[in-house]
C-alpha positions as CSV (number, residue, x, y, z in Angstrom):
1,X,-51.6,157.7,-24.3
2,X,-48.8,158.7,-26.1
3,X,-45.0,157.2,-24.9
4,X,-42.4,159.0,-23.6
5,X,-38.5,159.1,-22.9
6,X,-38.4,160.5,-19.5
7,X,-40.4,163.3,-20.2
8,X,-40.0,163.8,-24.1
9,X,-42.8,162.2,-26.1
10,X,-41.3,160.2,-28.8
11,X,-43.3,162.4,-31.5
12,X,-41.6,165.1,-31.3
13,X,-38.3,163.5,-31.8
14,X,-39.2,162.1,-34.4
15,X,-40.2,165.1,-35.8
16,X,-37.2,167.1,-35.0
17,X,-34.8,164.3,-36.1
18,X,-36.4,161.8,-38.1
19,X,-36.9,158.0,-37.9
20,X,-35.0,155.6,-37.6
21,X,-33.6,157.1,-34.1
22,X,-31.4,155.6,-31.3
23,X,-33.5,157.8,-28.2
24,X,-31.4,157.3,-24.9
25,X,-32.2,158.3,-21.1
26,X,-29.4,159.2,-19.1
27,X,-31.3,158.7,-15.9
28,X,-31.6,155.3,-16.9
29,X,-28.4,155.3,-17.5
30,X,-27.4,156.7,-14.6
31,X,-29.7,154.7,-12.4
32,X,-28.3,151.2,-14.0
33,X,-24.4,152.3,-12.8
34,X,-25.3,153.3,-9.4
35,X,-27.3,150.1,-9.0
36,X,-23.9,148.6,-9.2
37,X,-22.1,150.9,-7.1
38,X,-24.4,150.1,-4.5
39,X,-24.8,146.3,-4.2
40,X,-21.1,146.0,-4.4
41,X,-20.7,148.7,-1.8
42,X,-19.3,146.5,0.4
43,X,-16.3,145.0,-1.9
44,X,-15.4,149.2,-3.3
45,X,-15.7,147.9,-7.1
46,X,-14.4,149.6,-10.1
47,X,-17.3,149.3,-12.7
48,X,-16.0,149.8,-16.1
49,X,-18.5,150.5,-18.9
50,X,-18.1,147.7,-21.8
51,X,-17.6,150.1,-24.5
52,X,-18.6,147.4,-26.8
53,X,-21.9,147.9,-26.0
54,X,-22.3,151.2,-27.4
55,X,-19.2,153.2,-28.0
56,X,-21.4,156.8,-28.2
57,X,-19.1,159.6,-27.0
58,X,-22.2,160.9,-25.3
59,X,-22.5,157.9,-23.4
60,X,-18.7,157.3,-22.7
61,X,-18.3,161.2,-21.3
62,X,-21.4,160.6,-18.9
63,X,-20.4,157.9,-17.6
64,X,-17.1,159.0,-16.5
65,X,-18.5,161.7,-15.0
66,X,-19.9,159.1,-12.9
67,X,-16.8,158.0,-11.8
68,X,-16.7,154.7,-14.5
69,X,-13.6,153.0,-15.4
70,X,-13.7,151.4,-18.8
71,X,-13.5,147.8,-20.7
72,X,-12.0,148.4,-24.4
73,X,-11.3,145.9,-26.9
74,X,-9.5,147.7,-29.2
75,X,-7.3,150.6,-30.0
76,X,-10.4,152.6,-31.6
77,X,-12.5,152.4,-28.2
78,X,-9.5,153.6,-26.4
79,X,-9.4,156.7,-28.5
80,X,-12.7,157.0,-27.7
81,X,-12.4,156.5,-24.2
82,X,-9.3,159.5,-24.2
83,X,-11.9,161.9,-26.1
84,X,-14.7,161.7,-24.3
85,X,-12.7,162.5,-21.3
86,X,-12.3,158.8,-19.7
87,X,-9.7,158.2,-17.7
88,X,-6.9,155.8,-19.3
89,X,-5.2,154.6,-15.6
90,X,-9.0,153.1,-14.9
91,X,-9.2,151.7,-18.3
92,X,-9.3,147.7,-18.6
93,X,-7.3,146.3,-22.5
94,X,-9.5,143.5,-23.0
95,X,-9.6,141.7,-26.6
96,X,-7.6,138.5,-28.3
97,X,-5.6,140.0,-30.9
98,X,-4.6,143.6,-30.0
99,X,-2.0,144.6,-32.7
100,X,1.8,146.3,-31.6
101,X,0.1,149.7,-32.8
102,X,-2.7,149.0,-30.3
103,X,-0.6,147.9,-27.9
104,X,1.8,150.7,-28.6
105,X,-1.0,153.4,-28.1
106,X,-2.0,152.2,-25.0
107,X,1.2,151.9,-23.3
108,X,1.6,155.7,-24.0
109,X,-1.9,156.5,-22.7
110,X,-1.3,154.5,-19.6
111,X,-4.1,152.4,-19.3
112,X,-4.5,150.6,-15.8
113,X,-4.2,146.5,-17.2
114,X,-4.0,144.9,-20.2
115,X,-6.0,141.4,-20.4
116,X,-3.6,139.2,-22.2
117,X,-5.4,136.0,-23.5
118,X,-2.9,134.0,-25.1
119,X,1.3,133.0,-24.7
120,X,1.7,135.0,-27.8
121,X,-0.1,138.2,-26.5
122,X,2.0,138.0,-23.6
123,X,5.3,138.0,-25.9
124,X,4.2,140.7,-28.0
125,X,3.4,143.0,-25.1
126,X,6.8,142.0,-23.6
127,X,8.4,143.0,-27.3
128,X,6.4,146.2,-27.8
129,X,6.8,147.3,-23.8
130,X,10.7,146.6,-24.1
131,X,11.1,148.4,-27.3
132,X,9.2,151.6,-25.2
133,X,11.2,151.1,-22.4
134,X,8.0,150.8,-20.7
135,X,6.4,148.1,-18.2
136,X,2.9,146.9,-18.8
137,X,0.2,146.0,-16.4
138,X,-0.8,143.0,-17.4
139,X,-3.4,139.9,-16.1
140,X,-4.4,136.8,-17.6
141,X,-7.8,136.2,-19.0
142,X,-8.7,132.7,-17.8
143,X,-11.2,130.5,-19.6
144,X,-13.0,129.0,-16.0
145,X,-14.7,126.6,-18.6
146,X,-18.4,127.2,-16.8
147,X,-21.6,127.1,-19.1
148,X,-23.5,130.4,-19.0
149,X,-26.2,129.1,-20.5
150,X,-26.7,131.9,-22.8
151,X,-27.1,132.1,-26.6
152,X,-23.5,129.8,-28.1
153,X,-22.4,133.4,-30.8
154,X,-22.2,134.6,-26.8
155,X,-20.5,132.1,-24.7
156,X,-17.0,132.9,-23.9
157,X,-16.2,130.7,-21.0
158,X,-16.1,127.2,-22.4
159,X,-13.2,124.8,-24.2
160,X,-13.9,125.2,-27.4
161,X,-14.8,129.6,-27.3
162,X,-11.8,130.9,-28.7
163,X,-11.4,133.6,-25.4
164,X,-8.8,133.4,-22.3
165,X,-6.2,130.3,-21.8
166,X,-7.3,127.4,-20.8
167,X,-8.0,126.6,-16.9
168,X,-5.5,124.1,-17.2
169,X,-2.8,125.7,-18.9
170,X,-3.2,128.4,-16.7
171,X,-0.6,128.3,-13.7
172,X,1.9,127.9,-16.4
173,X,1.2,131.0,-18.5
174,X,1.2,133.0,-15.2
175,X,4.8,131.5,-14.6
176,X,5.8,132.7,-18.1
177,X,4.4,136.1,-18.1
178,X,6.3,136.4,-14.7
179,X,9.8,135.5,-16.5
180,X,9.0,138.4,-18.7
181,X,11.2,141.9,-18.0
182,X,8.9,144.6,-19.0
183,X,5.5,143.3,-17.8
184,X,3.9,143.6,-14.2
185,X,1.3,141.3,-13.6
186,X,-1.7,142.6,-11.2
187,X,-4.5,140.9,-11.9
188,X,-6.6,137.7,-12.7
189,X,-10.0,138.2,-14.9
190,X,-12.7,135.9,-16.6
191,X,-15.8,136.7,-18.2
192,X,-17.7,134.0,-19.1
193,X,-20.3,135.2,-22.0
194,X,-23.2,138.4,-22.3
195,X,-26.9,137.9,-21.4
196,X,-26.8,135.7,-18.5
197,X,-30.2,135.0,-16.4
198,X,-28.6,132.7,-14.1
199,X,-26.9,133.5,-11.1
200,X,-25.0,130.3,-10.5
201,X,-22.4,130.0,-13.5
202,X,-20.9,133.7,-12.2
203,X,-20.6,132.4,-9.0
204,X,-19.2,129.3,-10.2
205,X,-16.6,130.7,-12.5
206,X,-15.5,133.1,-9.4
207,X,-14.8,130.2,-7.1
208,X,-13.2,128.6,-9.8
209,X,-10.8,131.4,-10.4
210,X,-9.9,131.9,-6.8
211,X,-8.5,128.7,-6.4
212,X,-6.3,129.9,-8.7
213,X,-5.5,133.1,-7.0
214,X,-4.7,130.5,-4.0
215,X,-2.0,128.5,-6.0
216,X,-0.2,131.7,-8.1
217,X,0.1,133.2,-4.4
218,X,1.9,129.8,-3.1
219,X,4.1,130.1,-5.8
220,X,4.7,134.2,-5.2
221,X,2.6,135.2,-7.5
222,X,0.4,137.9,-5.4
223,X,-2.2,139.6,-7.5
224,X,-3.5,142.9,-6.8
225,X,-6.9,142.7,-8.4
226,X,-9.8,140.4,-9.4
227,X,-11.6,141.3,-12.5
228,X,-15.1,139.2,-13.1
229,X,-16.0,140.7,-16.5
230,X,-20.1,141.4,-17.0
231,X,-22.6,139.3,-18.5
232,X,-25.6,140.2,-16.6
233,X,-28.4,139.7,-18.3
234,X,-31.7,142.5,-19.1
235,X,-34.8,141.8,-19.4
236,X,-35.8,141.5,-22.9
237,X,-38.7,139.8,-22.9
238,X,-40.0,137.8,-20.0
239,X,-36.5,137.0,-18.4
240,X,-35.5,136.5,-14.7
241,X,-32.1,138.4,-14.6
242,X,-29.7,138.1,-11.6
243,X,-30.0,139.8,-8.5
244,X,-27.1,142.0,-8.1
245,X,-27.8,142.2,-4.4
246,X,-27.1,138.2,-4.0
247,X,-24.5,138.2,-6.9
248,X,-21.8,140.7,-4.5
249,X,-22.9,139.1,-1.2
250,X,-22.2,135.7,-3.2
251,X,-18.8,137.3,-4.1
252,X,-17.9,139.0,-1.2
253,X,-18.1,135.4,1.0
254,X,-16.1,134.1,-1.8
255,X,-13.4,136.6,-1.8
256,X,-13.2,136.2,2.1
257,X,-10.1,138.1,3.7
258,X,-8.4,138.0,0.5
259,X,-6.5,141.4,-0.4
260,X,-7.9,141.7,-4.0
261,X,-9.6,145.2,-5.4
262,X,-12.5,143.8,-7.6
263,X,-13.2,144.8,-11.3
264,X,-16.6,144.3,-12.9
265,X,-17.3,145.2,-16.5
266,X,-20.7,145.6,-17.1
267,X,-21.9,146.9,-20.6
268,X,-25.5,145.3,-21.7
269,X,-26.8,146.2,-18.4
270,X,-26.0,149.7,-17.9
271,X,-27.2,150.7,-21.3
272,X,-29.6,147.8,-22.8
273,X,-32.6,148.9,-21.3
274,X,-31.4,152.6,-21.6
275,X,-32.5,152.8,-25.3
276,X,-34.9,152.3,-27.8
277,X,-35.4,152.4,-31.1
278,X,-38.1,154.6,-33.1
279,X,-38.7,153.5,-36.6
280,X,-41.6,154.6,-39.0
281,X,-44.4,152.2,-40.6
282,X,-43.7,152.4,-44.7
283,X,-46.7,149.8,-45.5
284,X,-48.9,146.8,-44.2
285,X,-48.6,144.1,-46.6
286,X,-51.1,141.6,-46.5
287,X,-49.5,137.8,-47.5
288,X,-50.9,134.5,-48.2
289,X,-49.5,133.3,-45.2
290,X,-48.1,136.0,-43.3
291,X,-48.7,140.0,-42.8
292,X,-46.1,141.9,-42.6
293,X,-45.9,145.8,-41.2
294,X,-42.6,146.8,-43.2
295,X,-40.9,149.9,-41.5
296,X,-38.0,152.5,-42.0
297,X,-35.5,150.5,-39.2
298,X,-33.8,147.8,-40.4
299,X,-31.0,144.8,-39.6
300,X,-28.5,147.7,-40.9
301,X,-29.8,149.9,-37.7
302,X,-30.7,146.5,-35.5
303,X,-28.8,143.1,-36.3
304,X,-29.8,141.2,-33.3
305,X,-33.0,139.8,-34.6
306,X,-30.9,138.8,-37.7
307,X,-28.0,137.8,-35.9
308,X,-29.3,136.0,-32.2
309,X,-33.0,135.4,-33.3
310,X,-33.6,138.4,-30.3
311,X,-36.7,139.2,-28.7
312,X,-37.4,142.9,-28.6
313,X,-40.7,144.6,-27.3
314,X,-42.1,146.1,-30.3
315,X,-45.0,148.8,-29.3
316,X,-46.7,151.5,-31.4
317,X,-46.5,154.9,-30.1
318,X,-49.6,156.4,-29.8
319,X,-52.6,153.9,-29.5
320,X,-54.9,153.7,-32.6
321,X,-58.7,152.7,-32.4
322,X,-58.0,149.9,-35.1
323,X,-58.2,146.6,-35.8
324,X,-54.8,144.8,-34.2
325,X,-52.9,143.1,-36.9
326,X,-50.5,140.2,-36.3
327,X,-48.0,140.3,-38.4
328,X,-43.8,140.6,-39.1
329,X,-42.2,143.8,-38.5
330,X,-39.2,143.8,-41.3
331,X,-37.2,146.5,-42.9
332,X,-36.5,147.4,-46.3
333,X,-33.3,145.6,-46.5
334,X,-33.1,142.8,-49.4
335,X,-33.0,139.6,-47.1
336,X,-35.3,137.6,-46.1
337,X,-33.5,137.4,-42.3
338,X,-34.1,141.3,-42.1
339,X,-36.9,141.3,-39.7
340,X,-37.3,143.3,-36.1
341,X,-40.0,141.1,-34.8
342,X,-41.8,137.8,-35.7
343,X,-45.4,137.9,-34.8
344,X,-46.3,140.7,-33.1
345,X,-49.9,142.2,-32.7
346,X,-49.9,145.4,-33.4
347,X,-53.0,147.9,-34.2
348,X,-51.0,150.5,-36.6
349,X,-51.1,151.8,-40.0
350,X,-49.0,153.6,-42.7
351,X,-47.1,156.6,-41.2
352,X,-47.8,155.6,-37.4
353,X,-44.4,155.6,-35.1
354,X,-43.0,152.7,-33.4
355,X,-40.8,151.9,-30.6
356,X,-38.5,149.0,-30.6
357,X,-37.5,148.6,-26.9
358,X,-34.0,147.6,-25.2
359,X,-31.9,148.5,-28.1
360,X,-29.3,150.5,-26.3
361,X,-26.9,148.0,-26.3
362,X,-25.5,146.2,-29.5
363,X,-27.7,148.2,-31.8
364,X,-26.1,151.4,-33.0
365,X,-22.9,149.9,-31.9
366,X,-23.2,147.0,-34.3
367,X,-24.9,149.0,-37.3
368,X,-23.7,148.8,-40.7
369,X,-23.9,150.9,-44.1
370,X,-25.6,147.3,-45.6
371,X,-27.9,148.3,-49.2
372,X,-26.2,151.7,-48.8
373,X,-28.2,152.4,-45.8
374,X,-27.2,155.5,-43.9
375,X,-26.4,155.1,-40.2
376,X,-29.2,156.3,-37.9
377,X,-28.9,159.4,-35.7
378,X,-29.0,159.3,-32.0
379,X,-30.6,161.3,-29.4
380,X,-29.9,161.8,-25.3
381,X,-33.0,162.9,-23.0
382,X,-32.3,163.8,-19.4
383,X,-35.5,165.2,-18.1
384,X,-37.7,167.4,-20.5
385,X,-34.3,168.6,-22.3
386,X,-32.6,166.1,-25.4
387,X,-30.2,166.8,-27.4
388,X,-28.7,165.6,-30.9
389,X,-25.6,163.1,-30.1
390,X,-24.9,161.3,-33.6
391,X,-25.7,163.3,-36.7
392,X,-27.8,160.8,-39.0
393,X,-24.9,159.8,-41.7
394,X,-25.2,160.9,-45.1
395,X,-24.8,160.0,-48.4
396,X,-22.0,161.8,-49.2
397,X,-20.2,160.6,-45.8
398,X,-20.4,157.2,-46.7
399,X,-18.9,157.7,-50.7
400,X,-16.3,159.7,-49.4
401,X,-13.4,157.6,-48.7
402,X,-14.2,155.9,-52.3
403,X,-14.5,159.3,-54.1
404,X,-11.1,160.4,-52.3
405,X,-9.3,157.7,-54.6
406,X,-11.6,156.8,-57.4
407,X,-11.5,159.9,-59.1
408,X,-15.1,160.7,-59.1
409,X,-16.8,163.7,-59.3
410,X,-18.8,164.4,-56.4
411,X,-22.1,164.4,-57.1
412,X,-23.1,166.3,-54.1
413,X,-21.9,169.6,-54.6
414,X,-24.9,170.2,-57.1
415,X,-27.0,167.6,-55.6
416,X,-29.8,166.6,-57.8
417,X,-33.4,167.1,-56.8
418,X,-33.6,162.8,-56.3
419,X,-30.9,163.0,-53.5
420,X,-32.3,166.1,-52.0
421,X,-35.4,163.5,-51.2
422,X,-33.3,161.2,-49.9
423,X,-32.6,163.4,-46.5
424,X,-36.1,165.1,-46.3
425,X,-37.6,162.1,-44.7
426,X,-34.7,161.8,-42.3
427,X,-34.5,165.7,-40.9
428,X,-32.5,166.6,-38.3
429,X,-31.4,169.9,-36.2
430,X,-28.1,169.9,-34.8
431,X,-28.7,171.1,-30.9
432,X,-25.8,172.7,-29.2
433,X,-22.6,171.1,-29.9
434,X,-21.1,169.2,-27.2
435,X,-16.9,169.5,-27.5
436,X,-14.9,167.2,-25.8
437,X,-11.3,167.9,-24.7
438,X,-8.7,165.9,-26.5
439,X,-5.6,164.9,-25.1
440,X,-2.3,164.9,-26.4
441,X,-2.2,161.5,-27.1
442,X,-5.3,161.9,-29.6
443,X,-2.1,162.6,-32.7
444,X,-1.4,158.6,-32.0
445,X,-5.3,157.6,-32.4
446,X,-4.6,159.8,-35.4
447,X,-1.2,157.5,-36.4
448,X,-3.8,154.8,-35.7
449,X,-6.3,155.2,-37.5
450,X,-5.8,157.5,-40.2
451,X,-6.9,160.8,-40.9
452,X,-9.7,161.1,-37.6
453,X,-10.4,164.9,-36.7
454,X,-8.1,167.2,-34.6
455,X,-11.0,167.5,-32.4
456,X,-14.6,165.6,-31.7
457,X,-17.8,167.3,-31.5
């Protein structure tokens, strides 16, 4: 039987659009938000998406339709956030080293906190929001120093992870931040690392934080909110994830009758298990000691098998009466770290489809132009309808800022027969264009970063 996306088999995408392709379901989407909004009914929590975890607009504008608040780490997600119609006053300013242009930009949008992780963050958001005549909300990322137990390139919650200030240093940064004229402190967050299949460390870094809500309020420091980050885990392979049920009634008993709104950021788990990845068999290649089935994805499109040594299901798309084959599935990349999968048993040939599974988060977010590799394209199904949401990159696209200032002739405008072939393996038929409404603060995104467009599409 033939896979599907909700009710799109993956053929025809591929047809239509060409391999490799991000393929996304917005009821899975959907479904993995209101999962939170339901086992933290109780407790009224604002869920902001991690925009981290994939920055589509697509996926930003659908979300907020849902209500989402949002968890940016830089001044390009914000923009993002403002174009796809997000909402800046529910918008978290997470990161370590925002820059005064960031910091600057955000002021002006008015997002609801900025997570300050450091003495000198909170001086230079005291410079920039003076200079504004502006007062920022500001909390302090504490660093609860609780193992999650989760791949090290991941951890964020222990001594030596270069996130939050330090448990101990931390009554004392409050008390500075709270000298400071221009900034209002509301809040407390932690987040203690991504992937996490064990309950206890989030419940552990939560108590461990609301002792320190305790002490800040003897002193008359009263925060307004609690913000627990994300970090729950998927289910990549064989994983026990947390319950979310038992994580908010763990929370809520915690929190008691305290007077504290709750923030979770969640990004992995609203859109890891949303997406997959379809990628194209090029050859089988028979080794002296391994096989490998080489394909048209690579760690350009994918770079957490390179990066973590992650597990991803791996399945062909339409069954094949064939002998199964064990064997690598790699890319075409020129490293020998550029695989997908490490023995997998697969019965597929030359030309057959496969689907790489969980790849909606940290895979077209993290992709890269590596070997000159063009950026795949990606594609939203709700239902038995899909449409086009990234344009696969081009050639051209990618030489263009070096053409711009190089002084070389474009050789696109007559394009030779050789890089005509390039883009007829990789077709694709732009649907109806989606148009998003764009601010007035979208000319400082602009002053931002560069020359973006007057508009997004």
């Amino acid at each position: 039987m033939t896979l599907h996306c909700e009710q799109v088999p993956y053929p025809r995408l591929a047809e239509e659009f060409g391999t490799p392709l991000y393929v996304y379901s917005q009821s899975a989407l959907t479904e993995a938000f209101e999962n939170y909004q339901t086992a933290f009914a109780a407790l009224s929590p604002l869920v902001c998406y991690a925009v981290k975890a994939n920055g589509n607009l697509s996926i930003i504008k659908h979300f907020a339709s849902l209500g989402s608040g949002f968890d940016i780490v830089s001044g390009g997600e914000l923009a993002r956030v403002l174009a796809a119609g997000g909402d800046a006053a529910k918008t978290i300013f997470s990161g370590v080293g925002k820059s005064e242009a960031e910091i600057e930009f955000a002021l002006h949008a008015g997002v609801k906190c900025f997570n300050m992780e450091s003495i000198p963050e909170i001086d230079r958001i005291q410079k920039v929001a003076e200079r504004l005549g502006k007062t920022a909300f500001v909390s302090l990322r504490v660093n609860p120093d609780v193992d999650a137990k989760t791949h090290p390139y991941i951890s964020t919650g222990l001594k030596a992870n270069k996130f939050g200030i330090a448990y101990a240093d931390a009554l004392e940064a409050y008390r500075h931040a709270a000298r400071q004229s221009h900034l209002k402190i509301v809040g407390i967050d932690c987040h203690i690392g991504s992937q996490l299949t064990d309950l206890s460390p989030l419940v552990e870094a939560c108590e461990r934080i609301l002792i320190l809500v305790d002490q800040l309020a003897d002193e008359g420091i009263v925060l307004e909110h609690l913000d627990l980050g994300g970090g729950v885990g998927i289910v990549y392979q064989d994983e026990t994830v947390p319950d979310l049920g038992a994580y908010a009634q763990a929370v809520q008993k915690l929190i008691g009758t305290r007077r504290l709104k709750l923030i979770l950021e969640p990004g992995r788990s609203l859109v890891g298990n949303a997406g997959s990845l379809l990628t194209r068999v090029e050859f089988v290649k028979h080794g002296e000691e391994k096989n490998f089935v080489m394909v048209d994805a690579a760690m350009n499109d994918l770079m957490r098998p390179a990066l973590y040594d992650a597990y991803h299901h791996i399945e062909a798309v339409a069954p094949k009466n064939i002998p199964p084959l064990t064997a690598n599935i790699v890319g075409p990349i020129c490293e020998t770290g550029d695989f997908l999968g490490k023995d997998r048993t697969l019965a597929c040939e030359e030309g057959d489809l496969l689907v790489i599974r969980s790849t909606g988060a940290y895979g077209a977010s993290m992709a890269s132009n590596y070997n000159a590799r063009n950026r795949a394209a990606e594609v939203l199904v709700d239902g038995s309808e899909y449409r086009l949401i990234r344009r696969r990159e081009t050639l051209e696209q990618q030489m263009a800022n070096e053409m711009a200032v190089c002084n070389i002739p474009s050789v696109f405008r007559r394009p030779a027969p050789y890089l005509r072939i390039l883009h007829e393996n990789h077709r694709y038929h732009p649907t109806r264009r989606q148009t998003f409404r764009t601010p007035s603060l979208w000319r400082r995104a602009r002053l931002l970063h560069g020359n973006l467009p007057r508009r997004m599409v």
